[in-house]
KOLKERO-839728 format. One record per atom (N, C-alpha, C): residue number from 1; atom name; x negated, y, z. Coordinates in steps of 0.05 Angstrom, whole numbers, padded with zeros to 5 digits, m for minus. Example, Ala and Ser with C-alpha at 12.3 -4.5 7.8 and 13.67 -1.06 7.14 Angstrom:
num	atomo	east	north	up
1	N	m00264	m00114	00156
1	CA	m00246	m00090	00156
1	C	m00264	m00066	00156
2	N	m00257	m00045	00142
2	CA	m00273	m00021	00143
2	C	m00258	00001	00157
end
This chain:
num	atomo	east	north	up
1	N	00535	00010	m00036
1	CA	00524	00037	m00037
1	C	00521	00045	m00067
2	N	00528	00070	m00077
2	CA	00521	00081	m00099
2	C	00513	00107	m00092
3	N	00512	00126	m00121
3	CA	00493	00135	m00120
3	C	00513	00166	m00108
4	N	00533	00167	m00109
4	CA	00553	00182	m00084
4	C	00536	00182	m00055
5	N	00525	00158	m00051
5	CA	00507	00170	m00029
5	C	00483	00185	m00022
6	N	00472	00181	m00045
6	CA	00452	00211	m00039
6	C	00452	00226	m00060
7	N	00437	00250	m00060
7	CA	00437	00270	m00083
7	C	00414	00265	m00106
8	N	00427	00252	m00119
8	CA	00406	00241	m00138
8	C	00401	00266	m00162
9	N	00379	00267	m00170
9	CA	00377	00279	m00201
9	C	00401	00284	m00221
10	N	00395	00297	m00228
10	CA	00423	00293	m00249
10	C	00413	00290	m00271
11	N	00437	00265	m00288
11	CA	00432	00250	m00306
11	C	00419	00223	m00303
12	N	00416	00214	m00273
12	CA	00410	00190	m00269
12	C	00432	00177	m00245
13	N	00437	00155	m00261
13	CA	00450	00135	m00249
13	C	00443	00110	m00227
14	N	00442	00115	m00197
14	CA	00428	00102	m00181
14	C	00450	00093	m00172
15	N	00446	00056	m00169
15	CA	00462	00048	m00149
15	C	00439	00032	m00129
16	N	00446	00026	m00108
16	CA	00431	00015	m00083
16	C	00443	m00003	m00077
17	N	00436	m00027	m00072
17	CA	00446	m00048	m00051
17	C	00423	m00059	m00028
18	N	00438	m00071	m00005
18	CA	00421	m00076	00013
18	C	00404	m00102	00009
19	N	00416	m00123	m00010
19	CA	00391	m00147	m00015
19	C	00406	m00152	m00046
20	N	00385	m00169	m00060
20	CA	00383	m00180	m00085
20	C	00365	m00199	m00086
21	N	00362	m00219	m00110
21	CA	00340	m00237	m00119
21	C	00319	m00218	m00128
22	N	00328	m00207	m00153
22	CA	00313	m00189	m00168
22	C	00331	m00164	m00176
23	N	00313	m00139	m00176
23	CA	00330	m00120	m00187
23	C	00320	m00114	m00217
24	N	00294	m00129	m00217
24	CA	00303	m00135	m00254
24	C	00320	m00146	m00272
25	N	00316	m00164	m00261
25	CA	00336	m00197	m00265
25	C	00372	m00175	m00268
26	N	00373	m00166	m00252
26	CA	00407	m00145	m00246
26	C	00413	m00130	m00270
27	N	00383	m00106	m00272
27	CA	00386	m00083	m00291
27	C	00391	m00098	m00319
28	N	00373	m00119	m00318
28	CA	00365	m00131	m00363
28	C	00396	m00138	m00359
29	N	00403	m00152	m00342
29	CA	00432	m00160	m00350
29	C	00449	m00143	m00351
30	N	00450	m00109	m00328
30	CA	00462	m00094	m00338
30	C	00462	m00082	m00366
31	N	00437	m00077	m00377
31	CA	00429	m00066	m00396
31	C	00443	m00086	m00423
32	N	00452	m00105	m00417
32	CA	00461	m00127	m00441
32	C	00493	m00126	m00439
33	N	00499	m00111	m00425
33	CA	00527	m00113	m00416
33	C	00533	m00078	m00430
34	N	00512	m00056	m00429
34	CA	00520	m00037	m00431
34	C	00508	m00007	m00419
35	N	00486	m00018	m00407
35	CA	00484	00003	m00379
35	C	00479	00027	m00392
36	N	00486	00051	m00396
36	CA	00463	00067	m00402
36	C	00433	00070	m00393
37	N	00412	00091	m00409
37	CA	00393	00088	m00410
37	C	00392	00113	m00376
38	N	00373	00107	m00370
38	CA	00366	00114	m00337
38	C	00382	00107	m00316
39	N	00400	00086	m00317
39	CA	00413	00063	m00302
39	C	00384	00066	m00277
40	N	00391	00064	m00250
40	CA	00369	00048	m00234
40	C	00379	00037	m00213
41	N	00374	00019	m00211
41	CA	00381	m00008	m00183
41	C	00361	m00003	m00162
42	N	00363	00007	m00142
42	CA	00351	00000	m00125
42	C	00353	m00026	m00095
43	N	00332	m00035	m00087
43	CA	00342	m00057	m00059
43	C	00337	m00043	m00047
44	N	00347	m00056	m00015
44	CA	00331	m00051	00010
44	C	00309	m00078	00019
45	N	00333	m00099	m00003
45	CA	00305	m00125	m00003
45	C	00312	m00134	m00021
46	N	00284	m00149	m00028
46	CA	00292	m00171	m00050
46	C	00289	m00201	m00043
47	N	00300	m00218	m00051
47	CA	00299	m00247	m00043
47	C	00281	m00270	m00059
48	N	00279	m00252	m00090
48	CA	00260	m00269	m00116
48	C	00248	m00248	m00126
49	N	00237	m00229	m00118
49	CA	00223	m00211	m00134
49	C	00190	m00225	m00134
50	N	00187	m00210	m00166
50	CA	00166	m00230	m00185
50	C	00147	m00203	m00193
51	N	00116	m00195	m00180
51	CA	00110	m00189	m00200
51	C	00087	m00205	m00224
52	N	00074	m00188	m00239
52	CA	00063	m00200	m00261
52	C	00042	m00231	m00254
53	N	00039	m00241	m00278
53	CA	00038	m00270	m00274
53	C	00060	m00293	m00254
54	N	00080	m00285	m00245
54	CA	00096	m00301	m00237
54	C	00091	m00298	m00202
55	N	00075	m00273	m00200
55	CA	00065	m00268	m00170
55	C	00098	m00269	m00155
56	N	00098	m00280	m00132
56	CA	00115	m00262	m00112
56	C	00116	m00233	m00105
57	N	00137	m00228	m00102
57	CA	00124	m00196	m00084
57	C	00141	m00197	m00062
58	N	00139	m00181	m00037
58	CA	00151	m00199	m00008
58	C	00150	m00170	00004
59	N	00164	m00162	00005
59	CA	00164	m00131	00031
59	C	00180	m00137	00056
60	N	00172	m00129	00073
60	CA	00204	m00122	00094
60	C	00217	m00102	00085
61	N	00249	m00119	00105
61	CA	00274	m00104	00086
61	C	00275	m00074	00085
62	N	00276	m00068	00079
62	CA	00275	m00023	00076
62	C	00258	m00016	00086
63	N	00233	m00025	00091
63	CA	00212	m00013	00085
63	C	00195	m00002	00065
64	N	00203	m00013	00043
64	CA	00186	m00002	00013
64	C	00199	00004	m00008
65	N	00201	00014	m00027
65	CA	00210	00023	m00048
65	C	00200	m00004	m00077
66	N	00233	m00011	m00073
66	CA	00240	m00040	m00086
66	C	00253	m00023	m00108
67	N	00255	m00021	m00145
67	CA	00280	00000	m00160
67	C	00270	m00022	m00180
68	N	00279	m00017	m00204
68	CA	00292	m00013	m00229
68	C	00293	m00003	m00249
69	N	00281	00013	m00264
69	CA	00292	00033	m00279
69	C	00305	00024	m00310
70	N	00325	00034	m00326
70	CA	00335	00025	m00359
70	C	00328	00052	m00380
71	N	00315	00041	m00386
71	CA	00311	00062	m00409
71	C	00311	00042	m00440
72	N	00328	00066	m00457
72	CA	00336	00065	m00478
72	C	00321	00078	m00496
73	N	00304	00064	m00518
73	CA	00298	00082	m00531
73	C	00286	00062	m00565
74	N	00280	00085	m00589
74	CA	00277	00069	m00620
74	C	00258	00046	m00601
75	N	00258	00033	m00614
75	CA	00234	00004	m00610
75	C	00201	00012	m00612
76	N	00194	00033	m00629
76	CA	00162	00038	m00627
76	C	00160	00066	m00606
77	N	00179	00057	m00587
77	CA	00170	00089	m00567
77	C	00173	00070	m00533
78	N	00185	00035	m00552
78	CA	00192	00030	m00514
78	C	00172	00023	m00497
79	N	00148	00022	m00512
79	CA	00122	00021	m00496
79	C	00109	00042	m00487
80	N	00121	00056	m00485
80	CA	00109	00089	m00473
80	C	00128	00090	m00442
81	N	00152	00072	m00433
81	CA	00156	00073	m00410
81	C	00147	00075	m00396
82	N	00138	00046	m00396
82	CA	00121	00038	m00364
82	C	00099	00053	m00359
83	N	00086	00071	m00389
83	CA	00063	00091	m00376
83	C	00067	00114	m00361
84	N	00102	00115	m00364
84	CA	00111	00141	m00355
84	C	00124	00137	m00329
85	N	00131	00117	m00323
85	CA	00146	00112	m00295
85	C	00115	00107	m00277
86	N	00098	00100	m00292
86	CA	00064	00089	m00272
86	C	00060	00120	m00260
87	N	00063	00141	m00280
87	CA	00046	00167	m00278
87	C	00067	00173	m00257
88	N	00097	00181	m00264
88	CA	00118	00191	m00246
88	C	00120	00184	m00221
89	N	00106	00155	m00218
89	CA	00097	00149	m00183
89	C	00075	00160	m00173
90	N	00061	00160	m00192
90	CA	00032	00166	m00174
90	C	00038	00188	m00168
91	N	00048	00213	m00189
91	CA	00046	00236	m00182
91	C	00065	00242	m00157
92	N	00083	00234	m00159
92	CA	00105	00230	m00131
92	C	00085	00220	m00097
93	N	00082	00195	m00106
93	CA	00054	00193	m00077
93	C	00048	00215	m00075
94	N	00025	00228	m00087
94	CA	00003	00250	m00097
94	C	00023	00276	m00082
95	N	00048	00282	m00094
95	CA	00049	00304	m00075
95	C	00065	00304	m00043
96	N	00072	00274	m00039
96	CA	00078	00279	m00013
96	C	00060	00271	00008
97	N	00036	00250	00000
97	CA	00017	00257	00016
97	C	00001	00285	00018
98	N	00003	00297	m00005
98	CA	m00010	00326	00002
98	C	00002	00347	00015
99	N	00029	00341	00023
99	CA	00049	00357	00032
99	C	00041	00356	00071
100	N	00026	00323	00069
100	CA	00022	00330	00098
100	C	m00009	00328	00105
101	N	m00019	00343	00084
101	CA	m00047	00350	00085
101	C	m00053	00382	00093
102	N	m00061	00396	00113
102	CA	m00067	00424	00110
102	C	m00081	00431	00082
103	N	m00101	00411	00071
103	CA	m00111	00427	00052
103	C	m00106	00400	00021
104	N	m00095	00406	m00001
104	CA	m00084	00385	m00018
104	C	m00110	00368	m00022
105	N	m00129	00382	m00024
105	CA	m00152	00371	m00033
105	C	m00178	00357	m00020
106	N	m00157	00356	00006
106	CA	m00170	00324	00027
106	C	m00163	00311	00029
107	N	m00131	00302	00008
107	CA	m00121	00282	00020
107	C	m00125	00262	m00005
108	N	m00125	00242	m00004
108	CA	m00137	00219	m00013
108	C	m00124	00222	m00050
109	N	m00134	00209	m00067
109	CA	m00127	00207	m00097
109	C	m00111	00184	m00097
110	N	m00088	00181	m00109
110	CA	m00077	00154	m00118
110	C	m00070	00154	m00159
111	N	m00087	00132	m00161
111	CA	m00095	00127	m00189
111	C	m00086	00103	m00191
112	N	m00085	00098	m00219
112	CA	m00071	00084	m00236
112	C	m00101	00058	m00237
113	N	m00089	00034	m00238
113	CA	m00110	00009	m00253
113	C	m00093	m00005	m00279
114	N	m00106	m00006	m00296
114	CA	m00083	m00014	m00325
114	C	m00075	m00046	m00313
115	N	m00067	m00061	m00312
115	CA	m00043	m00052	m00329
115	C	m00015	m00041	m00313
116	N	m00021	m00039	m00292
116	CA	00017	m00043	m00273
116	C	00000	m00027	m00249
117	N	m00019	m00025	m00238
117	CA	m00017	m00021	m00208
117	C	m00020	00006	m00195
118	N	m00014	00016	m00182
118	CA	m00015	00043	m00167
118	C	m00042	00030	m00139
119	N	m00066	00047	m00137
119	CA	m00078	00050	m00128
119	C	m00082	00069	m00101
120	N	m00098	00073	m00080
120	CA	m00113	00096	m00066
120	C	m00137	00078	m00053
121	N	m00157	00088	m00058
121	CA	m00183	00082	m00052
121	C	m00190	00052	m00058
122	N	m00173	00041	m00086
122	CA	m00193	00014	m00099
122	C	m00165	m00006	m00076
123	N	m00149	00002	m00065
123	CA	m00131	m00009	m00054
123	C	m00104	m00007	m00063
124	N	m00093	m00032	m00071
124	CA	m00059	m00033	m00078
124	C	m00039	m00021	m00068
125	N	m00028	00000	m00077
125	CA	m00005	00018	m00072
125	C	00024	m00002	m00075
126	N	00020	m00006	m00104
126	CA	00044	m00011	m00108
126	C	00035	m00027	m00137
127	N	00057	m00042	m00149
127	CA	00051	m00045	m00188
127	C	00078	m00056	m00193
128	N	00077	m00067	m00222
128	CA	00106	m00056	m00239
128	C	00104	m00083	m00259
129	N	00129	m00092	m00260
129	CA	00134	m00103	m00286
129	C	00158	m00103	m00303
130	N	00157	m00105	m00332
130	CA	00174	m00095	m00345
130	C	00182	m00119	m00364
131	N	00216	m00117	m00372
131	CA	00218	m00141	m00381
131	C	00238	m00110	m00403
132	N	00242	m00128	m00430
132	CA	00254	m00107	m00441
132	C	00261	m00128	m00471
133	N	00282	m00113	m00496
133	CA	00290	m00123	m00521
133	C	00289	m00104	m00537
134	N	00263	m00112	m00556
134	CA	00264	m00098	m00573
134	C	00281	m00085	m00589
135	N	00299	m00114	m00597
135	CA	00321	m00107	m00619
135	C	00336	m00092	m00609
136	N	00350	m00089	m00583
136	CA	00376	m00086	m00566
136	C	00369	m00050	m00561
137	N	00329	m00046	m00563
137	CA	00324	m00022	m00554
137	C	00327	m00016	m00534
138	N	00307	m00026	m00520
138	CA	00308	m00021	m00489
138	C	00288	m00029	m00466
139	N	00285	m00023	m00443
139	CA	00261	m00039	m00429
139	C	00274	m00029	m00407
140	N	00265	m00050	m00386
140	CA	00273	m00045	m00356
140	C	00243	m00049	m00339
141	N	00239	m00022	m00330
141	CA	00221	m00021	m00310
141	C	00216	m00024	m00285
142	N	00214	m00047	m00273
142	CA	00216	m00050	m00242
142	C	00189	m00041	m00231
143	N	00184	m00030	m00207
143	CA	00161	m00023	m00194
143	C	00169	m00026	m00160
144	N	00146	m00034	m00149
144	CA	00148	m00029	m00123
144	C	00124	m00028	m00110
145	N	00133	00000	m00093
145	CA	00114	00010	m00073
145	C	00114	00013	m00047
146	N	00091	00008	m00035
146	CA	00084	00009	m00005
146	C	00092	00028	00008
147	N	00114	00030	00020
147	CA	00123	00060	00037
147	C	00114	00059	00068
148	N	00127	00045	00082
148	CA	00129	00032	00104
148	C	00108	00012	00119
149	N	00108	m00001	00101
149	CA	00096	m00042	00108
149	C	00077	m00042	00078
150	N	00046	m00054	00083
150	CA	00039	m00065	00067
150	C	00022	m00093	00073
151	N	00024	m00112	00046
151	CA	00007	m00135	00064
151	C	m00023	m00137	00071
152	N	m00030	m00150	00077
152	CA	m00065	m00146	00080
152	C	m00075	m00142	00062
153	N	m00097	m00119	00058
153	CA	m00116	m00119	00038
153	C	m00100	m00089	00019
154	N	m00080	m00088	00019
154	CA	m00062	m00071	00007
154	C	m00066	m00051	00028
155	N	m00043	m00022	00023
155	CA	m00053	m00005	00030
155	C	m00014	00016	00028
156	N	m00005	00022	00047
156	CA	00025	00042	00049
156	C	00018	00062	00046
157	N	00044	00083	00043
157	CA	00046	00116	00049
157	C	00035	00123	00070
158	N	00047	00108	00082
158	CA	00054	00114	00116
158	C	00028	00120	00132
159	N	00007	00099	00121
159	CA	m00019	00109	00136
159	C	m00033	00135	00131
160	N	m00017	00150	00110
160	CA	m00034	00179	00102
160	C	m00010	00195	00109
161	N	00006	00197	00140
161	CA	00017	00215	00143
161	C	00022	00219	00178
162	N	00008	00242	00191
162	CA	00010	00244	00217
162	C	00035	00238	00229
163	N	00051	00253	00219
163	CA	00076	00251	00239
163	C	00095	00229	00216
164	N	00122	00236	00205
164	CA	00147	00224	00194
164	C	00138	00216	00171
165	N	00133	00194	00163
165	CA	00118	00186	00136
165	C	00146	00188	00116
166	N	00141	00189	00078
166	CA	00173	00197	00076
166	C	00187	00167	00070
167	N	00215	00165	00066
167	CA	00227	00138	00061
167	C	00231	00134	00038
168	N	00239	00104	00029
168	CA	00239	00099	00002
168	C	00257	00107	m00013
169	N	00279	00121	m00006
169	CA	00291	00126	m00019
169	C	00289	00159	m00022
170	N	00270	00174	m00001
170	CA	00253	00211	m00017
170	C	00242	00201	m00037
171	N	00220	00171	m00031
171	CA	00206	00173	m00054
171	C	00214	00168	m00086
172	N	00242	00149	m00085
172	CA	00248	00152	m00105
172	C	00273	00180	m00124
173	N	00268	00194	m00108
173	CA	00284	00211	m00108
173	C	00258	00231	m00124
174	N	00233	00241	m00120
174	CA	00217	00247	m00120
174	C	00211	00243	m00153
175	N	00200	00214	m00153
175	CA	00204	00194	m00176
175	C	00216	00202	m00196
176	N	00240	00205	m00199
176	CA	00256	00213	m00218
176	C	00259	00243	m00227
177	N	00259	00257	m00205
177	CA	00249	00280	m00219
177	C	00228	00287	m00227
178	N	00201	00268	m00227
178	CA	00173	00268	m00244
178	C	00180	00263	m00269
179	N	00192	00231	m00261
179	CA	00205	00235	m00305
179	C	00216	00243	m00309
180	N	00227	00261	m00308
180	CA	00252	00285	m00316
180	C	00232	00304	m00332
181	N	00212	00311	m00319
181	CA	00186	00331	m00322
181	C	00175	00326	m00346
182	N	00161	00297	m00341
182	CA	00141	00281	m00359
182	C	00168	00274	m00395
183	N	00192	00262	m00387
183	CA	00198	00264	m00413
183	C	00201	00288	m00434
184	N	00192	00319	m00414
184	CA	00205	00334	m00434
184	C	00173	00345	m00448
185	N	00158	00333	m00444
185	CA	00121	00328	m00455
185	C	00122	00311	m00487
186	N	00113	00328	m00501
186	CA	00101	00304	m00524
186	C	00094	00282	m00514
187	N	00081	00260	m00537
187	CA	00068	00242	m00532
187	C	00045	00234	m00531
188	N	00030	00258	m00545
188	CA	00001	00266	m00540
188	C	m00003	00277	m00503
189	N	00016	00302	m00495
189	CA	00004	00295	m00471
189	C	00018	00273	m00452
190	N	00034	00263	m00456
190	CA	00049	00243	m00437
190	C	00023	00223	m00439
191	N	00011	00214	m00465
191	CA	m00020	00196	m00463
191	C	m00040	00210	m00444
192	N	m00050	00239	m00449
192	CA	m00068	00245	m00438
192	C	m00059	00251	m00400
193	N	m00038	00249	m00397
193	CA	m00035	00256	m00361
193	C	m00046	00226	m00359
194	N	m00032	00209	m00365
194	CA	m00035	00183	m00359
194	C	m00062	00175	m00359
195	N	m00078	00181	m00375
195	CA	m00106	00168	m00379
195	C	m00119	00181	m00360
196	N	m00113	00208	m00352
196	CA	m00127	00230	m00332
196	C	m00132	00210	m00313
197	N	m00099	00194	m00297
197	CA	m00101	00185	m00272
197	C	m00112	00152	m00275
198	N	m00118	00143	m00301
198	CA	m00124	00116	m00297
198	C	m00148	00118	m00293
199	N	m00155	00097	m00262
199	CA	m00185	00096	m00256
199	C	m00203	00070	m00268
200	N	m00191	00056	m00290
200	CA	m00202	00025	m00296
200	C	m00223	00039	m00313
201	N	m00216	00065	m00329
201	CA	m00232	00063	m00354
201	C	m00257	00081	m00340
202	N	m00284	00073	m00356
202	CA	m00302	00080	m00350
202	C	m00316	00052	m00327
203	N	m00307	00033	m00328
203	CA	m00316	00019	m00302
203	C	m00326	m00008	m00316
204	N	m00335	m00028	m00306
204	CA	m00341	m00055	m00326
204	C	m00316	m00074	m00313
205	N	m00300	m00087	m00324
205	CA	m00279	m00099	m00316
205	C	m00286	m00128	m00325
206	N	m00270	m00137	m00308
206	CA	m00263	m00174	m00311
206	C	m00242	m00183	m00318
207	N	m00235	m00187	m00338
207	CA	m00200	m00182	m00346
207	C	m00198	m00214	m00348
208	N	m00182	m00233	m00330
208	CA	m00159	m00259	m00344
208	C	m00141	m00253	m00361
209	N	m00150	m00269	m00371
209	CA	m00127	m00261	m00400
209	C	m00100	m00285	m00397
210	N	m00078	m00283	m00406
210	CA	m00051	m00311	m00397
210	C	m00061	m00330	m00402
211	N	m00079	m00332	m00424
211	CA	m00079	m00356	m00443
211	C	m00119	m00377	m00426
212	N	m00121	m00364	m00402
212	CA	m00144	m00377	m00386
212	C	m00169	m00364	m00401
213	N	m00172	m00349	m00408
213	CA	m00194	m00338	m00421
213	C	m00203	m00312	m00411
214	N	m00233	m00307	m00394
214	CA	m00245	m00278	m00388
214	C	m00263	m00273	m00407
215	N	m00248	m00247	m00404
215	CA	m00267	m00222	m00407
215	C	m00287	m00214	m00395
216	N	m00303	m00198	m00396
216	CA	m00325	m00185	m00392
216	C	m00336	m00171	m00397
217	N	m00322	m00129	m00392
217	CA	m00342	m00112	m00411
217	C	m00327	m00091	m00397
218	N	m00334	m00067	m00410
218	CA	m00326	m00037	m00401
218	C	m00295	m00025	m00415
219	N	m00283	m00018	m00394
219	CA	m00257	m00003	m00409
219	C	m00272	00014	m00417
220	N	m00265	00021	m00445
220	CA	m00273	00046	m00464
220	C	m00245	00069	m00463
221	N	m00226	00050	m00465
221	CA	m00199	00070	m00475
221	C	m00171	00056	m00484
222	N	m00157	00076	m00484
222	CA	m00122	00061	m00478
222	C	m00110	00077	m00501
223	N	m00103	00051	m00527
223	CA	m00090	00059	m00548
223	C	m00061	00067	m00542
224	N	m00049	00077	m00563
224	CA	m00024	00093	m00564
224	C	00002	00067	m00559
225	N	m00014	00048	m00563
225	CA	00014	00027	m00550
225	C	00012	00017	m00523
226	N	m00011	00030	m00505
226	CA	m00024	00025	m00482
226	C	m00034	00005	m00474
227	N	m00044	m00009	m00493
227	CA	m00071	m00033	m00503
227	C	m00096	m00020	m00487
228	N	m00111	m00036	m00468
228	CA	m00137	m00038	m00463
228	C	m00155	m00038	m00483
229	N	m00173	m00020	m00488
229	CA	m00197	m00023	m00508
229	C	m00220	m00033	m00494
230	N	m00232	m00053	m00486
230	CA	m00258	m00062	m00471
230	C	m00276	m00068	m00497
231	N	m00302	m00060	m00492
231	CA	m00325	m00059	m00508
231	C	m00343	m00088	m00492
232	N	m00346	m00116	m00504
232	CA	m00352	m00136	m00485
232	C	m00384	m00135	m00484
233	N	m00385	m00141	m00463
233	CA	m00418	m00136	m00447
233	C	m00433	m00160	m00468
234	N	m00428	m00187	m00464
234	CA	m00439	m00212	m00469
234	C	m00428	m00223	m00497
235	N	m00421	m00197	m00514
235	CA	m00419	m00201	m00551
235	C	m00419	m00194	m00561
236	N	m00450	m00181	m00564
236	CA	m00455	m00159	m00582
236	C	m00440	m00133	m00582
237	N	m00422	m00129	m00558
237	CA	m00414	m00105	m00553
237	C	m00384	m00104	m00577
238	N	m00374	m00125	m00583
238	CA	m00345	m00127	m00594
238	C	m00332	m00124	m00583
239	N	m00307	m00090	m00590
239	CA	m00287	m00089	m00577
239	C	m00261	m00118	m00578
240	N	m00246	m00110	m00552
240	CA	m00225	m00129	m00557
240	C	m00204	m00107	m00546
241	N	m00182	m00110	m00560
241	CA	m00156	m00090	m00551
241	C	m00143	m00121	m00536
242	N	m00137	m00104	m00510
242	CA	m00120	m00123	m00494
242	C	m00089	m00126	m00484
243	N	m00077	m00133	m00500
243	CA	m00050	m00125	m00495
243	C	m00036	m00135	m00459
244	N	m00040	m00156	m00448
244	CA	m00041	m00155	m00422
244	C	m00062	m00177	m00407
245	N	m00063	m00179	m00387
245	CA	m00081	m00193	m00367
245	C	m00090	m00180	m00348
246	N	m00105	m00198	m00325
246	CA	m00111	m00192	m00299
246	C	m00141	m00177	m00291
247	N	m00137	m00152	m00283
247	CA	m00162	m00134	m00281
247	C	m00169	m00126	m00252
248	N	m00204	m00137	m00248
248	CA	m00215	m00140	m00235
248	C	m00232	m00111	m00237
249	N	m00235	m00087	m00219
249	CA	m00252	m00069	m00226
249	C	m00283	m00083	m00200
250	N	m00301	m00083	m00235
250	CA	m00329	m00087	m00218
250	C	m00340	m00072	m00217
251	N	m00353	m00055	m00210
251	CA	m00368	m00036	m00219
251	C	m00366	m00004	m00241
252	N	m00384	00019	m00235
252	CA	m00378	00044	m00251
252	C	m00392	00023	m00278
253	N	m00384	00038	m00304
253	CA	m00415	00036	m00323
253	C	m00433	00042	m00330
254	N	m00433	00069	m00315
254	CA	m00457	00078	m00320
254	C	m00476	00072	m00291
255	N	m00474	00056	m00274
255	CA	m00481	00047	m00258
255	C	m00504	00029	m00262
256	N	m00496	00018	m00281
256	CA	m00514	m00008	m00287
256	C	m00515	m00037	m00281
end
């Protein structure tokens, strides 16, 4: 399957296949071979898909939105991706569940948790990981979301839609013309949409860090390379910028 089969965006290059290991693992190697930049792979399954920390990730086959994305870009801008493919989903969720809302503004919020995850109601949508070369100039964004099928505790499209919930491949269709939108934004607001929808900050978090070490304190705010700023509860209130690790939302802060 390519991208001859459906009407994709223009200027983006989608190919589809029905199974893979990883469609990261596919794109970095396309991307080393040549790919252009907005290359996207999509599955209908995957066989080794990994997200962050070495997690599994496990869908049934064409039920969820399994992609890819290649973007090309100088080396101090390739960390502004993954904030922009995070925002370009949510907002994609965001308007096709409101599409089958009579009124937009009863149907549920889906927000961002730093570092990777797509949210609705404190429940896992979807999350993302990104493998990328600096030198080579480039990052590949993989994400996957709950369309169809989600596992326990997680949370699909499908339950916020009376009748035809949409398929993964509207939603990525959707997707792509969000970042079409979002790239043609500075970088001042491409930061501020993004921070709009992240719900971590403002909350007291529990962050694992790779290296076996927690945290303990309040997101304050998300630097320009999309670093966690936590202000720590239990040391003297010393920020720590967090470049990645595992976030636990406990609590508002101003809660107490």
């Amino acid at each position: 399957m390519t991208s001859t089969d459906y009407n994709w965006p223009e200027n983006w290059f989608v190919r589809r296949v029905r199974e893979t290991g990883s469609t990261n693992t596919d794109l970095f190697a396309d991307a080393l071979a040549g790919a252009p930049s907005h290359s996207v792979l999509m599955a209908d399954n995957q066989t080794a898909g990994r997200g962050r920390l070495d997690r599994t990730w496990e869908a049934k086959p064409g039920t969820n939105l399994l992609v890819s994305l290649l973007f090309r870009s100088e080396a101090n801008l390739l960390t502004m991706w993954p904030r922009i493919v995070a925002l370009a989903a949510a907002h994609a969720c965001q308007k096709l569940i409101s599409s089958d809302h009579v009124s937009p503004k009863s149907a549920p919020k889906v927000t961002l948790k730093w570092p990777n995850d797509l949210l609705i109601v404190d429940r896992k949508l979807g999350g993302m990981l990104c493998i990328g070369d600096r030198q080579k100039q480039f990052v590949v964004v993989g994400i996957g979301i709950n369309v169809g099928w989600a596992p326990q505790e997680a949370v699909s499209l499908t339950e916020f839609f009376s009748e035809k919930s949409p398929s993964p491949v509207e939603l990525l269709e959707n997707m792509l013309l969000e970042i079409t939108q979002i790239e043609k934004l500075n970088l001042i607001k491409q930061q501020e949409k993004y921070v709009a929808l992240l719900a971590t900050l403002g909350k007291t978090v529990r962050i694992e860090l790779t290296n076996g070490a927690v945290i303990t304190g309040i997101a304050e705010n998300i630097d320009v390379e999309g670093r966690l700023v936590v202000v720590q509860i239990d040391d003297n209130s010393v920020r720590q910028v967090i470049d990645t690790g595992d976030v636990v939302h406990l609590r508002n802060a101003d809660h107490g």
